[in-house]
C-alpha positions as CSV (number, residue, x, y, z in Angstrom):
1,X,98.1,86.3,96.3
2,X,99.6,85.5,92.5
3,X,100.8,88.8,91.7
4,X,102.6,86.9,88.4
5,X,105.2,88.6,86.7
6,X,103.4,92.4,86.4
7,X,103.9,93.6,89.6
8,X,102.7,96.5,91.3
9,X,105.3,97.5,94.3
10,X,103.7,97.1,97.1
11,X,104.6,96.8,100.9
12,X,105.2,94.0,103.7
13,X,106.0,95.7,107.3
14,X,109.0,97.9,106.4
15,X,109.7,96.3,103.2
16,X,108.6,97.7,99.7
17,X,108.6,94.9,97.0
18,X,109.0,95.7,93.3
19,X,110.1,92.7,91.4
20,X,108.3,89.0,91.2
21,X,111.6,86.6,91.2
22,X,109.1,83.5,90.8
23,X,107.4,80.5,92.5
24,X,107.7,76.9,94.3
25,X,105.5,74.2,95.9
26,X,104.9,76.1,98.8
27,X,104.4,80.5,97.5
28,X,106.2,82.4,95.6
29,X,109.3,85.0,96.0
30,X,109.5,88.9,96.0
31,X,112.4,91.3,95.3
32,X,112.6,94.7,97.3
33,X,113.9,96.6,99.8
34,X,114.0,97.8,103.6
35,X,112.4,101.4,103.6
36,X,115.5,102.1,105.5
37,X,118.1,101.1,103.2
38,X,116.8,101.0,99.5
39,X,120.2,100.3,98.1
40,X,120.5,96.7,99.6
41,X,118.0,94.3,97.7
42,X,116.0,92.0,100.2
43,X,113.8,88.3,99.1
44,X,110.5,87.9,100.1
45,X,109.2,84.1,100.5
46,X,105.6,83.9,100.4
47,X,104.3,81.2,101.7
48,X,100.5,80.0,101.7
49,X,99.4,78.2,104.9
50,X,97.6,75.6,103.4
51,X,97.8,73.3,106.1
52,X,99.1,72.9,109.8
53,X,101.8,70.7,108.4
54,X,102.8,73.7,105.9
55,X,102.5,76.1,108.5
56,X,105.0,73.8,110.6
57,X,107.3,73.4,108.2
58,X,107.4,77.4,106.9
59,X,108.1,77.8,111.0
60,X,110.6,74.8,111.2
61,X,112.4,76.6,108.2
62,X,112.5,80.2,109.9
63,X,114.1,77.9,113.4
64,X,116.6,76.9,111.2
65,X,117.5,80.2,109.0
66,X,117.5,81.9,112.7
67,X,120.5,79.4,113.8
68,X,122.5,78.7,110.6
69,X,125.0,81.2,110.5
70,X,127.2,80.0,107.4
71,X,128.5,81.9,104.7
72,X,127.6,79.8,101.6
73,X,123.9,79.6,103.4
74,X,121.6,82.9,103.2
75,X,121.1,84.6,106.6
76,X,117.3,85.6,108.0
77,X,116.3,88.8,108.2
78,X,112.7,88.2,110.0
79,X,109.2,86.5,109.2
80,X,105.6,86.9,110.1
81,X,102.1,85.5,109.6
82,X,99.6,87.8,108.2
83,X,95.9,87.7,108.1
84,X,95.9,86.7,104.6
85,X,97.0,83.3,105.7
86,X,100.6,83.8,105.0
87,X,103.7,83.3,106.1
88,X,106.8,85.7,104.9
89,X,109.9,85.4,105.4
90,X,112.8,87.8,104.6
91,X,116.1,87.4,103.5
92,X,119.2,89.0,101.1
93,X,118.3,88.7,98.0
94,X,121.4,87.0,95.4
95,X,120.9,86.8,91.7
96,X,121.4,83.4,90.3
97,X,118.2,81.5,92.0
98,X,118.4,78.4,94.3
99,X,121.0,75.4,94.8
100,X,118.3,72.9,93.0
101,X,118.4,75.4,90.3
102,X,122.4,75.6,90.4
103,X,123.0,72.2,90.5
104,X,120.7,71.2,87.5
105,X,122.1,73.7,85.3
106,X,125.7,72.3,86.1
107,X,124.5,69.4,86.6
108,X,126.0,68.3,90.0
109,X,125.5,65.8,92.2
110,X,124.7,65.7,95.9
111,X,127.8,64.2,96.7
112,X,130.0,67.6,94.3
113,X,127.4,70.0,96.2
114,X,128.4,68.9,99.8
115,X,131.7,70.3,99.4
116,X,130.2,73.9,99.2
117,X,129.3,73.3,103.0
């Protein structure tokens, strides 16, 4: 499912998607929106269940997402499996990309970035 960086919109349950944000280890990320609200940007994380132990983990992260309910951490929206052998799960979307990326470009440590939680 590499839809790369040309990116026909397409849709996942009442989300359209029209932007490729980029990938990880595990999939790769979507921008969109809800059908219902098209002026609040949503994420997209695509994951590929290549294994039982990716699939555990893609499930361990929605558990978690589902209970943390901290402003510095991004709140779930929802998730499913598809038949593609996927696992999606929704989220705001923020510009500025993730706290790996963040921290290398300021280069912070562990220790600097615990203060943010």
């Amino acid at each position: 499912m590499d839809r790369g960086p040309s990116l026909r919109p397409f849709r996942a349950k009442k989300y359209i998607f029209t932007d490729y944000v980029g990938k990880g280890s595990y999939g790769q990320v979507f921008k969109g929106y809800h059908e219902d609200r098209p002026n609040i940007p949503v994420a997209m994380k695509s994951i590929m269940l290549s294994s039982e132990i990716v699939a555990r983990q893609a499930r361990n992260e929605v558990d978690v997402m589902k209970k943390l309910q901290h402003p510095n951490c991004v709140a779930y929206l929802d998730s499913f499996e598809t038949s593609e052998n996927t696992f999606q799960i929704f989220m705001p979307y923020y510009n500025g990309g993730d706290l790996d990326g963040y921290m290398k470009k300021r280069r912070l440590d562990e220790t600097t970035v615990r203060l943010f939680f």
